[in-house]
N, C-alpha and C positions, 0 to 999 in steps of 0.2 A: 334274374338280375336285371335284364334290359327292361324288362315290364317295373321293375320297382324306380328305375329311373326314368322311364317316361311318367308315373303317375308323378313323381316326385316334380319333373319339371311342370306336368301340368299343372298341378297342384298352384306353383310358385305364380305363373303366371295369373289362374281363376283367384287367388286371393289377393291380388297386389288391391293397394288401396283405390278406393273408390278417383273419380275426377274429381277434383279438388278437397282430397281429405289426402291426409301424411303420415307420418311417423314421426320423422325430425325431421322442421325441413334447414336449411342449409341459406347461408346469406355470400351473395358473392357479386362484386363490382356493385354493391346500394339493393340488390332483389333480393328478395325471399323467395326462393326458388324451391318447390314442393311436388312431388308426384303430382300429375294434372295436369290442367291447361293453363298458358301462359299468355294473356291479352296481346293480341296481336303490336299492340305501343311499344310493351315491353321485350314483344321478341323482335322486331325491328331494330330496338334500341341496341341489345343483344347481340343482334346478329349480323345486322347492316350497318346503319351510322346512329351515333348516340351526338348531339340528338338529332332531332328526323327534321329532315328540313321541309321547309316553308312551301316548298315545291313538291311534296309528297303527297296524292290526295287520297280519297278513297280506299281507305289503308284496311284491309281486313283480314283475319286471319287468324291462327293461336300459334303455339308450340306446345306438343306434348314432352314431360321430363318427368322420367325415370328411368335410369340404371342408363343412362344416354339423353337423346332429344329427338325429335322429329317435328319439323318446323310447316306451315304453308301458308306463306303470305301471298297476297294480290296486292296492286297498288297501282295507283297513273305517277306520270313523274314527267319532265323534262329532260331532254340528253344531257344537259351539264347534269344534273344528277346523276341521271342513269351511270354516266361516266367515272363519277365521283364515287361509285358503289363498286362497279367493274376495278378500278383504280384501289383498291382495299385488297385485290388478289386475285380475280378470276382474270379467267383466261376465253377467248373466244374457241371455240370447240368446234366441230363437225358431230354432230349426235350420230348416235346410232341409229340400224330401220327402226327399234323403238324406245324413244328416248324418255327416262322420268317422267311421270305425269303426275303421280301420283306416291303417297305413304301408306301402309295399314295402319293408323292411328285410331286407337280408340276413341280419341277427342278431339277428331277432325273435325274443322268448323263446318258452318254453313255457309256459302256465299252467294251472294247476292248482285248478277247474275252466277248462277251455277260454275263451278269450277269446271273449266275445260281449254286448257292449253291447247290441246292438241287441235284447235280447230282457227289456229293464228295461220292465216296466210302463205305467209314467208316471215317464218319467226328468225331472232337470232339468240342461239345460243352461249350462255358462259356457264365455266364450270369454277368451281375455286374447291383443295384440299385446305380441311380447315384444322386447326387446335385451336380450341377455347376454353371459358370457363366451363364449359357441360360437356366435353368429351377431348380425349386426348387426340381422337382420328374421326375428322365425320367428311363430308361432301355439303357442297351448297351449289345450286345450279338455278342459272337464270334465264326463262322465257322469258322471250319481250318482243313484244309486238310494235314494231317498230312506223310505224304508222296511228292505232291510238294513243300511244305511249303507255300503255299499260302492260307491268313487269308482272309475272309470275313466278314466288320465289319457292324452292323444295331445300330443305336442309336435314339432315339426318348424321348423328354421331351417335359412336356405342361407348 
């Protein structure tokens, strides 16, 4: 019995649809929201602030969505923004010895420099518990480098 349910979940998981192919996909706040990757614009908009202000540069990044989300943005920004984003609901945090870095996302972007939080100075920490359109319960957490101004955003709902 336990071996017919491991093959069955594996099963679920080896055939979900390909990165950008669907089933049905679903329209919710103006997206079409599909198993796959999500342009970093549109998870921003999503996730952070709709719409992205003017002070937002170097914005890169996707969301994977299915059966949940798993988000990873980069971005430079000014403190009134940064502020403006923190003000939406996080909270400033003490991390753990090993704090988020990182998703197991099939359709993790590529970034340009390479993704690596972990090698900010003296970062500061936010965390916010979220409900949104993509998940009833998920987490979103903010590195930011507070010296170039460049934020690293991790979000994840089931």
């Amino acid at each position: 019995m336990a071996v017919a349910m491991l093959i069955a979940t594996a099963a679920f998981f080896w055939n979900r649809p390909p990165s950008g192919q669907s089933g049905s996909p679903q329209t919710a706040r103006g997206f079409t929201i599909e198993p796959g990757a999500v342009p970093a614009s549109d998870t921003f908009k999503r996730l952070l602030l709709d719409p992205i202000p003017d002070t937002v540069t170097d914005l890169q990044g996707n969301a994977e969505t299915y059966q949940g989300y798993g988000a990873y943005l980069r971005f430079k920004t000014d403190r009134a923004t940064l502020d403006q984003i923190i003000a939406t609901g996080f909270q400033f945090y003490h991390p753990p010895p090993n704090p988020p870095t990182h998703l197991g996302l099939h359709t993790a972007p590529v970034f340009t420099p390479t993704w690596a939080p972990g090698s900010i100075a003296n970062p500061e920490y936010y965390q916010a518990d979220v409900q949104n359109d993509w998940t009833h319960s998920g987490k979103h957490y903010l590195i930011v480098d507070p010296i170039s101004g460049t934020v690293h955003f991790i979000g994840h709902g089931s």
